[in-house]
C-alpha positions as CSV (number, residue, x, y, z in Angstrom):
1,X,103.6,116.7,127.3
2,X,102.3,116.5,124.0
3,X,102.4,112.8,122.1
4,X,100.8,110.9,119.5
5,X,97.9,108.3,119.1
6,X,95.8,106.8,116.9
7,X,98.1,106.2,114.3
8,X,96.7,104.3,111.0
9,X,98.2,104.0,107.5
10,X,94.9,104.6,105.0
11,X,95.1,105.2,100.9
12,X,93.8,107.9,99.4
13,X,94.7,110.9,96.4
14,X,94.4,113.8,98.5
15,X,95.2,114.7,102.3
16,X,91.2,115.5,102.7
17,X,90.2,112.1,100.8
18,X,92.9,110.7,103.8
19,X,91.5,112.4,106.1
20,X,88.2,111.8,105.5
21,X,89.2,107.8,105.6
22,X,91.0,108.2,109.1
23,X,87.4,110.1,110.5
24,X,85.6,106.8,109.1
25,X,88.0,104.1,110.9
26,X,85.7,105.9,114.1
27,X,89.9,106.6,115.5
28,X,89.3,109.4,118.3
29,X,91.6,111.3,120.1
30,X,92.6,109.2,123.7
31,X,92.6,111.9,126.3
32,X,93.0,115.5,124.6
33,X,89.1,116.4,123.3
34,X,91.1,119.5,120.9
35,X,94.1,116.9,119.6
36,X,95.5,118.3,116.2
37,X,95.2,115.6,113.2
38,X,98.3,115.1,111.4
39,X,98.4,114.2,107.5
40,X,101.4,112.7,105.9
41,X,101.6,111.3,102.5
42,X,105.1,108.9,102.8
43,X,105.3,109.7,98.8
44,X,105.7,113.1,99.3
45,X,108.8,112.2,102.1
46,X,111.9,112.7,100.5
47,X,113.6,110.6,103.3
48,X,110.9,108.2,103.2
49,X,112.5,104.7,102.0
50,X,110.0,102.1,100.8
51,X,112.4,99.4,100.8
52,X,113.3,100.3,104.8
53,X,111.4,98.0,107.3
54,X,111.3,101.5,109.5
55,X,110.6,104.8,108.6
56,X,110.2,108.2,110.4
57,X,107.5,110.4,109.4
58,X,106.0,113.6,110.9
59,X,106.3,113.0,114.4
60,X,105.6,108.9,114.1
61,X,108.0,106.0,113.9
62,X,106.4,103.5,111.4
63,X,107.5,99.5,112.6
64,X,107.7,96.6,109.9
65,X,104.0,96.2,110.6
66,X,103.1,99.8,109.2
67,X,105.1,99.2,106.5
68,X,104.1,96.3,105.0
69,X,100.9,98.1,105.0
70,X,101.8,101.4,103.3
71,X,103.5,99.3,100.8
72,X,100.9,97.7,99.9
73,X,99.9,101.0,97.7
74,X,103.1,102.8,98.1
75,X,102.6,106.1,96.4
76,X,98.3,106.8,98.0
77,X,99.8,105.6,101.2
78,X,99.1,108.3,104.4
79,X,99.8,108.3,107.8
80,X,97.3,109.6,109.9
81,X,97.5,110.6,113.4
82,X,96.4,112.6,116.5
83,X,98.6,115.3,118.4
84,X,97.7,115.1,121.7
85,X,98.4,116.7,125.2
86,X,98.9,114.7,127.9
């Protein structure tokens, strides 16, 4: 079964800038050694709503704690995560 870990909200202006910000938080993959990262800019989410204390993106359910994080820079917020097989 495949599901997802490590998920963290970073800032950045590009998915490799994001990407490169995840790698630095030291966030690993918890069991699958060939997990598949996930990028998702919430600007770039048409059915993203700021103003919503939830939010699906990609594969990840973001809580009222994750967003009041990403809206702290709304527009170079990302959320990063991990693919992984279980």
């Amino acid at each position: 079964m495949i599901h997802t870990t490590g998920t963290r909200v970073v800032f950045a202006d590009s998915s490799e800038e994001a990407k490169a910000a995840y790698e630095a938080l030291g966030v690993k993959p918890e069991h699958d050694p060939n997990a598949k990262m996930d990028i998702c800019k919430c600007a770039d989410d048409p059915e993203f709503d700021f103003e919503s204390p939830f939010n699906l993106i990609g594969e990840v359910s973001l809580s009222p704690e994750y967003m009041d994080i990403v809206n702290q820079d709304p527009q170079r917020a990302y959320v990063v995560y991990y693919f992984e097989e279980a």
